[in-house]
N, C-alpha and C positions, 0 to 999 in steps of 0.2 A: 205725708208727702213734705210739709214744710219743715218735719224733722229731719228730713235724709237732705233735704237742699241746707239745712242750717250744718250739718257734721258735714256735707261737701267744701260748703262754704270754709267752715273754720277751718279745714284738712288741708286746703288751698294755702288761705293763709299762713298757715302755719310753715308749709312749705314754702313759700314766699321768704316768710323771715329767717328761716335756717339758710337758703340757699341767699341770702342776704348776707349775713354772720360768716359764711363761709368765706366770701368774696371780699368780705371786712379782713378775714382772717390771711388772705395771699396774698390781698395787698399790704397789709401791716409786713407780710413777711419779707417782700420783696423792698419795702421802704425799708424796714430792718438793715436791709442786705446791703442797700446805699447808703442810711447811715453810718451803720459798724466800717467803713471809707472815707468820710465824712467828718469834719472838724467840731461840726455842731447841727444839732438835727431838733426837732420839735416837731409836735402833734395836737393838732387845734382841730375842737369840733363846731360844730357851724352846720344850721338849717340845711338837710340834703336838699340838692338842689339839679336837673338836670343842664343847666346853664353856670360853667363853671366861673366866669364872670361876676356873677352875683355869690357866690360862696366867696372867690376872694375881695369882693368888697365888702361883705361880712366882716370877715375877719380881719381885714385893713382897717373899718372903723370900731371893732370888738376892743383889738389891741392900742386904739389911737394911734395908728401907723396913718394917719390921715386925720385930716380935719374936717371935712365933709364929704358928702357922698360928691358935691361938684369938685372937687379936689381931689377924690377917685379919680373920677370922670374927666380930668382933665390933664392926670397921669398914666392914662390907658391908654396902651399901644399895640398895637397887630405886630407880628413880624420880630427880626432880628433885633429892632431897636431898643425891647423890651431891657435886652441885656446890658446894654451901656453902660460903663460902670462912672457911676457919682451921678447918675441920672433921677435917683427916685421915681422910675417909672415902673408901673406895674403892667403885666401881659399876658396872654395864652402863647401857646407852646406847644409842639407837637413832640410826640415819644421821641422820634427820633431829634428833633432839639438837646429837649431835657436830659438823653442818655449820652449825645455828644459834647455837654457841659463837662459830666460828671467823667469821662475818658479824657477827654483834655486837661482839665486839672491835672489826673493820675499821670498821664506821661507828662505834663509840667514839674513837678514831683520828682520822677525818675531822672529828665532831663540834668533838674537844679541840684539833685544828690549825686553823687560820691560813683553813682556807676559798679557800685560791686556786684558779685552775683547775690549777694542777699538782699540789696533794692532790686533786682531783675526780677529772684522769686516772688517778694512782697508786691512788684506791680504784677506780676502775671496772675499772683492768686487775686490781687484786686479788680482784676479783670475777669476774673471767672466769676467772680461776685456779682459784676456789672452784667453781664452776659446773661447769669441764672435771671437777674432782677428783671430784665429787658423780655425776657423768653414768660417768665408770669403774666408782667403787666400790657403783654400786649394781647394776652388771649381775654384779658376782662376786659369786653367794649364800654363798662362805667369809668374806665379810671379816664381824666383828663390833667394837662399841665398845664402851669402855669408860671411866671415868675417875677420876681418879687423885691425888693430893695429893701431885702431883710436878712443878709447875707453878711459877711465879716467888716469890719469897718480898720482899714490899713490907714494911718497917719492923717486922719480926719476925712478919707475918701470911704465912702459904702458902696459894695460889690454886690453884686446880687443874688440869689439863689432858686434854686430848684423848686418847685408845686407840685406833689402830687397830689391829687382829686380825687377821692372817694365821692363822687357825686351821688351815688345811693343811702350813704349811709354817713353822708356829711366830717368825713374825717379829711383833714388837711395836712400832710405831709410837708414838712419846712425841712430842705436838705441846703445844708453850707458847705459848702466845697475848703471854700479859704480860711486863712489860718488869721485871727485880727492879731491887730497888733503894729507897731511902725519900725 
């Protein structure tokens, strides 16, 4: 008996981490999908965490993007204000925040160019990229966002960027929209 409960046991687990792997593997693909958009992109791992708060204060004092954990904690912000740009503030973010970043940019983009029909095709395929990305990471209920003042740095101002949250399996998506440079 305690052999059929230990092959249950392991059989579970096992499935556990493949169906973990899996969920690693669509969100990478879907982060992929916003990168390949994307001026500058990164991938940070960090203690899985169900509180996505604490994976980005992880990786804000991993990187020395901060000086203390009370210098997190005193750059954490709820809400819209996350985004502010030359703020240094760090925040959570909901899908649809983080996916109206990354659309805003792209028709900022479109706007600031030339207007031919090959920036129209180029934003509309980047738009079907955003769409695919949007359409995966909202059927995994582990992914959460976040954002970050880790984003392009224009003429000594820092703009800020994108969180994905792999909370299961501790992988941090860093998505930069903007182009640095002054």
């Amino acid at each position: 008996m305690k052999k059929l409960i230990f092959v249950i046991s392991f059989a579970l687990a096992l499935n556990a981490n493949a169906a973990n792997k899996e969920t690693e593997k669509r969100i990478s693909f879907a982060a992929d999908l916003l990168a390949s958009l994307a001026e500058d992109s990164e991938t940070y791992t960090v203690t899985p965490n169900k509180d996505p708060k604490l994976m980005i204060k992880e990786l804000a004092l991993n990187e020395e993007l901060v000086e203390s954990e009370a210098d997190f904690e005193a750059h954490w912000t709820v809400g819209s204000e996350a985004w502010a740009t030359d703020s240094l503030l760090w925040g959570a973010e909901n899908m649809m925040g983080g996916i109206e970043y990354v659309k805003v940019v792209l028709f900022q983009i479109l706007e600031e160019g030339e207007r031919t029909d090959a920036d129209k095709i180029k934003y509309a395929d980047a738009m079907l990229k955003v769409e695919r990305a949007e359409q995966i990471l909202r059927s995994i209920k582990s992914v959460k966002y976040g954002v970050a003042p880790m984003g392009a740095v224009q003429c000594g101002v820092t703009f800020q960027s994108l969180l994905i949250i792999d909370t299961e399996n501790g992988k941090i998506y860093n998505i930069v929209m903007e182009d640095s440079g002054c």
